[in-house]
Each structure stands twice: as structure tokens, then as C-alpha cells.
N, C-alpha and C positions, 0 to 999 in steps of 0.2 A: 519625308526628306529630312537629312539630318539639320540642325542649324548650325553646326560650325565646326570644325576641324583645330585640332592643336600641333601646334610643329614647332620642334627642335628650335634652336638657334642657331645662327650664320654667324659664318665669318667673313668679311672684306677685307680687303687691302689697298690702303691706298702711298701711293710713294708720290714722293713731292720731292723736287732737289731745291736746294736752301742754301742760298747764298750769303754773307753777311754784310758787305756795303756793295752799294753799286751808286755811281756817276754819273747823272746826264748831264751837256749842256743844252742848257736850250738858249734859240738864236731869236726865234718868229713866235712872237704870242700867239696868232692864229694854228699852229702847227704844234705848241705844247704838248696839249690833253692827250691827241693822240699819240704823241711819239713818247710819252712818258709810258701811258696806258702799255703799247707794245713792246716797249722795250721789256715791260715787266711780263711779256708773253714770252717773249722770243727766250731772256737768260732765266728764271727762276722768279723764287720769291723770294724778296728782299722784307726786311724791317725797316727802312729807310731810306730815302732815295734825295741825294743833293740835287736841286736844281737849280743854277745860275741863269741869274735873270737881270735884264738893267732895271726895269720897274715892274711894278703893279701896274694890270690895265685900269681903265674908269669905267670901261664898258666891256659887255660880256653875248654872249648867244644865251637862250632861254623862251624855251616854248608856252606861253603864257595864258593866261584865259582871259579873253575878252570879252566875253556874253557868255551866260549860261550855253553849254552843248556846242561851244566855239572856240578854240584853239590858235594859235597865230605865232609861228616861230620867224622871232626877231633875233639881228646879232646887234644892236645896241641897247640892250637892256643894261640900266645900272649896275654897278658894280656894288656887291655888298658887305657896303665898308662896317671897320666893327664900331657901335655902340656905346662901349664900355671894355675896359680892361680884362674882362674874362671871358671874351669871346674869341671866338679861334675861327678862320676863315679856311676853306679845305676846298681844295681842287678837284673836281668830281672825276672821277676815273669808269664809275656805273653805278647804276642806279636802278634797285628793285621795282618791278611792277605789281600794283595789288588791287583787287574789287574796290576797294576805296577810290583808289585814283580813279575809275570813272566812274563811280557813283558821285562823287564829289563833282563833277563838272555834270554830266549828265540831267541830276537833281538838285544841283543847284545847292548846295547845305555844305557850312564850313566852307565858303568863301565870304570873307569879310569885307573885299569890293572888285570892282573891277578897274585895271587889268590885274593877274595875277598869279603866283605860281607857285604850284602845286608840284605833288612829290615825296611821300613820307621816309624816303631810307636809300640812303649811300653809301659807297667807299669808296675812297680816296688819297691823297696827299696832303698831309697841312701847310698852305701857303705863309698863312701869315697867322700870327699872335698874339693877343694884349699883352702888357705888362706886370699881369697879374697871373697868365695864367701859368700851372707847375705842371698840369699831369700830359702835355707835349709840346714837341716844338715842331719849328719847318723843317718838312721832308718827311715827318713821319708817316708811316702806312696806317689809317683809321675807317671806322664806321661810325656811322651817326643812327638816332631815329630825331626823327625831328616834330615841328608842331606846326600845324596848318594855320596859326594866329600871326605867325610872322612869315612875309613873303621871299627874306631874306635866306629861310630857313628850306624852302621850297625844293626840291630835289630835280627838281626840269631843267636846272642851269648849268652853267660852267662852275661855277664857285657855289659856297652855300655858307653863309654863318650861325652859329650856332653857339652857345653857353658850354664850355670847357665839360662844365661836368657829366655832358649826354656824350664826349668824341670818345671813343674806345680802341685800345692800339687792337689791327685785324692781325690775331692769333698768326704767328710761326708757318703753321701748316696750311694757312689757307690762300688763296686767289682774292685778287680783288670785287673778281663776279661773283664768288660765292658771300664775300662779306658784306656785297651790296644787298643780301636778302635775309640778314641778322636782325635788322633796325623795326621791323613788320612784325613775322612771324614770329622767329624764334623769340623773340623779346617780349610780344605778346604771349606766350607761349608761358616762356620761365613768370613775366610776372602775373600771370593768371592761378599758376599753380602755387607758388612761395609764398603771393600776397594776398591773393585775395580766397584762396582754398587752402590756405594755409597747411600748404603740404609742405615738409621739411626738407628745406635743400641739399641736394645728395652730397657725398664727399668724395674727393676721388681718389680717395682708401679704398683699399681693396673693401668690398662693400657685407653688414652682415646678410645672413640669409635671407631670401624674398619674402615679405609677407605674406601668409597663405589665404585663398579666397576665404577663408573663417576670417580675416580682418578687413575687408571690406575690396569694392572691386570701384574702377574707376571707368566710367564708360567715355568713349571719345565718339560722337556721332558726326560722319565728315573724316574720316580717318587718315584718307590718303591728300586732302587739301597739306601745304605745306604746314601750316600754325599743324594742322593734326599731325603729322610727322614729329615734329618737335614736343609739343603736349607728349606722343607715345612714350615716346625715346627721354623726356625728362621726368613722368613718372614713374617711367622703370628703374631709373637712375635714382630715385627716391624708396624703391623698396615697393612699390603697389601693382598688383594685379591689372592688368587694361583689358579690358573689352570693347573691340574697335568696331565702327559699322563702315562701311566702304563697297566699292562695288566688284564683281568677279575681275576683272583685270587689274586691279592695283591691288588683289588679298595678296599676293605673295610678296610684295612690298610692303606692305604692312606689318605681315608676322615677320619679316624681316627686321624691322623694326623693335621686334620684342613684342609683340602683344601678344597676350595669352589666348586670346580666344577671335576669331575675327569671324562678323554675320557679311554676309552678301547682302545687299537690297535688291539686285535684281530678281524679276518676278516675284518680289515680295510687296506688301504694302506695310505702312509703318506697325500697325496692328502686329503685322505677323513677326516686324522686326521684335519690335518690345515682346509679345509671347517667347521668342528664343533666347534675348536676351536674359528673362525673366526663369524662363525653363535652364537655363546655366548659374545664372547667379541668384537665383530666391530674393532673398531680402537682405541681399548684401551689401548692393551698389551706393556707396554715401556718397560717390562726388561724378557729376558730370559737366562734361564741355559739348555744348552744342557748337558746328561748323556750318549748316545747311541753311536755316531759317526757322522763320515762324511755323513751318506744318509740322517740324519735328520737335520744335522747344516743348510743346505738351505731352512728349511722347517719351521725351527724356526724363521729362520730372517723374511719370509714372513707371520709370523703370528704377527709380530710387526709393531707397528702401522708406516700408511703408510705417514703421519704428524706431528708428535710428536716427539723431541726428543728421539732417545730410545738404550737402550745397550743390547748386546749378550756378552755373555761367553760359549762358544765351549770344555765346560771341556773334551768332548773327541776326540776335535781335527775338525779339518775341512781341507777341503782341500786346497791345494795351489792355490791361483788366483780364488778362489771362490768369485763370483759377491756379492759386499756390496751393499746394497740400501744407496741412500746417507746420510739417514737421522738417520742411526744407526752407531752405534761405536762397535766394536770387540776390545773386550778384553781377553787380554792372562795372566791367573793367574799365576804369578811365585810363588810356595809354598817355593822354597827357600829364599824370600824374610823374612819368618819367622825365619830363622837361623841368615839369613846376617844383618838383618836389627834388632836391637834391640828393637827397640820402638815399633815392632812388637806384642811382647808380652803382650802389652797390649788387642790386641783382644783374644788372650787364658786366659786376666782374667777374661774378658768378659763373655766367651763360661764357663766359670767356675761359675760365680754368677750365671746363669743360672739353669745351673745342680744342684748347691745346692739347689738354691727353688727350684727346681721340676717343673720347667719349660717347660724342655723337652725330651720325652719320648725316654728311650734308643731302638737299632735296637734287632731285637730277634739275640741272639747269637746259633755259633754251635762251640762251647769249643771242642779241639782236646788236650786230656791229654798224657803226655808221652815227652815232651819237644823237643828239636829241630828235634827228628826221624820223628817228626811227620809235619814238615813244606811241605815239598815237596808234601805228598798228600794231605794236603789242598790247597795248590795250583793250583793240577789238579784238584779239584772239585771246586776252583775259576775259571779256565780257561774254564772249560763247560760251566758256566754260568746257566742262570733261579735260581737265588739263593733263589727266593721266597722271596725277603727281608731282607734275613740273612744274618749274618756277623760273618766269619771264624775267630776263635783266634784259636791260640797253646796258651797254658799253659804249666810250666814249671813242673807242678806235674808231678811222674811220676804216680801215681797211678789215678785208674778211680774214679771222684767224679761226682756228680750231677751239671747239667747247668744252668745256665739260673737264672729264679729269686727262684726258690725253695731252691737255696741252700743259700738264706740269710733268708728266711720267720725265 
């Protein structure tokens, strides 16, 4: 049986109509979120959006955690006033779903007490300002990723505050659903390869010629999860060969993607994956991203070359006192390094140039309307798994609209 298939590259097309101010007023604080939310359904996508208001609320809606494995959606949760001068409060408009979010309640780990909320990535509106901060003001259209240390920061609310230097204006061409799934993936994504595999960040100049598998091949194991999407598409964007692992229904989305070479694992065992791998690329492969778990992190170090310099990232983990070959390095992404560390933000403006050209193709979204009632069962159909590629958002509408790229055509 062969191990893998090479194909051409695609083209898509996506059209977006783009507007440049739009007006709302709002009357009813309870009635905001969503008629803000829709209205950016109904005309386009704006950069901006006025919204007249008589005050700030003090209280908010927020589905919060009260015991381990327990959930509890209140609409008097505090409001999260800011701290300090260079915080920025933002109206949540939707909000990514990721294995973390229930692995974090589920297992109990990364909550700091109880009650409390949780949520690592949004887009939205910026409500309110410090007097310090410069890189936006009220109304603008943003994404955040945020830090599970602060409650304030939590993505299960209506509002979320946040340190100026993590809010990012969402690109020109995008939705607010889709920019609600930047703060996660893609972000993990770009700084796993820039920062910590120090792969060089592409430009978006016409780019020189691809580097050929003679300079080394990059393997993505988990290929069709979203981070693997992004991982594909921004080491291509970098000049590097990919070698994806994925399963028969999501290869043609994959090599869609750019990858060079894509395995199946179906009816395969990991053995048989690494022999194909290894049978395409010899002793090339210097850098991998694991997506899957601890059964495949050993299976990836062995498909890296067995001479060469070479780096691993275990994004979902590996096990304790698992055997390193000596000639490769294990790295441990800390994503809160984007919070803490300010000059961080420079890879989010990065992953931003990007998206505006049209760089890189967003994950097919499954929009869950109806606002935070609706977190906890996209969750359980995050925790099934097989997601086909997709990528879970709540939106704060409450009403049902059209997903995906039809409701910008």
C-alpha cells in the first residue's frame, strides 16, 4: 500500500463586502451583545462600530465554575472593572471553544478558586479604556487570547478585561466568529513555530523558492485539529516542506492546505505511520509538532532525524521520563508567555499581516447562536472529538443566523 499521495495546490475564493463606519444605538443593556453581534451579520464587516450608551453596567451574565466538573450560569456576575490604566475592557461578541476548556473544569488544574471563569479566546468590541492605553479605543473590532490567572480575563462573560498589549484589531476581512478562534490555535500555532522552533517568520513578499526536502521536512502529527491547520499553512508561509498525519476524511483538507506529503492513520498503527513517514523523508525531518497525545509524542521524536539537530513540541503533552534521543530538544510552549511577556505581541501582529493578505485560510467554523447557554454543549461535542476539522464558536446572538463564509458573500 502506498503511504501517501502528492497534489497540486488550490485555489479558494473568499469575498467579504466591507464597509467602513457603521452606527448603532443601543437603548437596553440586556439587548446590546446581541443586536450589536447581528447587526455585524445582517450589513458587513466593519472596523469599528459606535455604540451609545447612558452607562456602564456593574453586573454582567457569566457561566462560571463552581466545583470541579460544575458549571452554573448567572446574570449577576461582577462587572470587570479595569485595574490599572492599560487595561481595556471588550464586549464579547464570541468566543472560541478549545479541549482545554474542559479539560480545565473537568480535571480540575488552572483554576485558582472557586467560583470562577474560564474561557481562553474572544472577539469583540472595546467598551471601555485606561488612560494609558494607545493601541485602541471604544468601538473598535478586536481579539484577545487571554490567561486563566485572572477571572476578569475569562471568556464565558459578557465583558472581559484584559492588558492592552494582548487586544489585536480583527483583520479587515474577517467575521467576528472567525476571529473569536485566532487567541487559541492560530496564536499557538505562530508562537510555537517563530518562538520556540525558531522558524523564521514568513513575509508577505512574494516569497523566495520553497525549500526542498534536502533542507529538512517538518512533520505535523494531528494535522487536521485547527492549531494543525495553522502550524501547516504557517510553515509553508515560511518556506518548509510538511509532512501531515491526519485521517482519510480530512487528507484533502489538509493537502489543501499546502502540505507536501499527507499519511492516513487509518488502519495504520503508529509503527506503520513512522515506517511511511520515515520511507518519504529519511533522515530529514528536524522539527515536529505533536497534536494527538502521549501514544504518539514517542513516535514523533523517532521520526526525527537521527543526526541533525532537531526540535519537538508535544503540544499535547508527553509523558514523564519519556526517553529523548540526544540529538533533539523538547520544548514546552508556555502560551502564557503572551500575556506576561509584552514584546510577545509582536507575533500576534504578525499572525495579523497575514490574515489581511489572505495568507491563510480560516478552519470551517460550527457557530453555536444563543450566547453563553450555549457554551457547555459545545463543549461536549468538543470532548467527543473527530471534529472533522471544525472549529466550535458560541456567539453572543441570541437569534439563529447563517455560518460560515455565506453570511459575509
Amino acid at each position: 500500500m502506498a503511504c501517501v499521495q502528492q497534489q497540486s495546490g488550490r485555489k479558494s475564493t473568499n469575498k467579504r463586502k466591507i464597509i467602513e463606519t457603521f452606527e448603532f444605538d443601543v437603548e437596553k443593556e440586556t439587548t446590546s451583545t446581541s443586536a450589536i453581534a447581528s447587526a455585524f451579520k445582517r450589513r458587513a464587516i466593519s472596523k469599528s462600530i459606535s455604540v451609545k450608551r447612558a452607562s456602564t453596567p456593574t453586573t454582567q451574565k457569566a457561566l462560571i465554575v463552581v466545583r470541579k466538573g460544575e458549571y452554573e450560569l448567572i446574570d449577576h456576575h461582577a462587572f470587570p472593572t479595569l485595574r490599572n490604566e492599560e487595561e481595556v475592557v471588550i464586549r464579547n461578541l464570541a468566543t472560541g471553544l478549545n479541549p482545554i476548556d474542559w479539560k480545565t473544569v473537568d480535571y480540575n488544574f488552572c483554576l485558582p478558586a472557586f467560583p470562577w471563569v474560564t474561557g481562553r479566546e474572544m472577539a469583540g468590541v472595546v467598551e471601555k479604556v485606561g488612560s494609558q492605553v494607545t493601541t485602541c479605543k471604544p468601538g473598535d473590532r478586536v481579539w484577545t487570547s487571554t490567561y486563566y490567572r485572572d477571572s476578569r480575563a475569562g471568556c464565558f462573560q459578557e465583558f472581559v478585561t484584559v492588558p492592552q498589549h494582548t487586544v489585536l484589531p480583527i483583520p479587515s476581512n474577517m467575521g467576528h466568529e472567525s476571529a473569536a478562534c485566532l487567541g487559541v490555535a492560530a496564536l499557538t500555532s505562530a508562537m510555537t513555530l517563530w518562538k520556540w522552533l525558531c522558524v523564521p517568520e514568513p513575509s508577505t513578499t512574494p516569497p523566495r523558492p520553497c525549500l526542498s526536502g534536502a533542507d529538512g521536512y517538518l512533520l505535523v502529527w494531528g494535522g487536521s485539529s485547527v492549531t494543525g491547520q495553522y502550524t501547516i499553512q504557517l510553515a509553508k508561509a515560511s518556506h518548509f516542506s510538511v509532512i501531515a498525519v491526519c485521517s482519510e476524511k480530512t487528507k484533502d483538507l489538509i493537502y489543501s492546505l499546502g502540505a507536501n506529503h499527507v499519511i492516513t492513520r487509518d488502519n495504520r498503527s503508529n509503527q506503520d505511520i513512522l515506517d511511511c513517514i520515515r520511507s518519504i523523508c529519511g533522515d530529514r525531518t528536524t522539527r515536529a509538532v505533536d497534536l494527538v497525545g502521549t501514544d504518539t509524542a514517542p513516535f514523533c521524536m523517532a521520526a526525527l532525524s537521527k543526526t541533525t539537530p532537531s526540535h519537538f513540541v508535544p503540544l499535547a503533552m508527553m509523558k514523564a521520563g519519556e526517553a529523548v534521543p540526544p540529538n533533539v530538544t523538547v520544548h514546552n510552549v508556555e502560551m502564557k508567555r503572551f500575556v506576561l511577556d509584552k514584546e510577545s505581541r509582536s507575533y500576534a501582529e504578525s499572525l495579523n499581516k497575514l490574515l489581511e493578505a489572505g495568507k491563510l485560510k480560516e478552519p470551517r467554523l460550527e457557530v453555536l447562536h444563543g450566547g453563553l447557554g450555549r457554551v457547555r454543549e459545545g463543549l461536549e461535542m468538543v470532548k467527543k472529538g473527530d471534529l472533522m476539522g471544525k472549529k466550535f464558536v458560541v456567539s453572543m446572538a441570541a437569534q439563529s443566523m447563517k455560518s460560515g463564509e455565506e453570511a459575509y458573500a
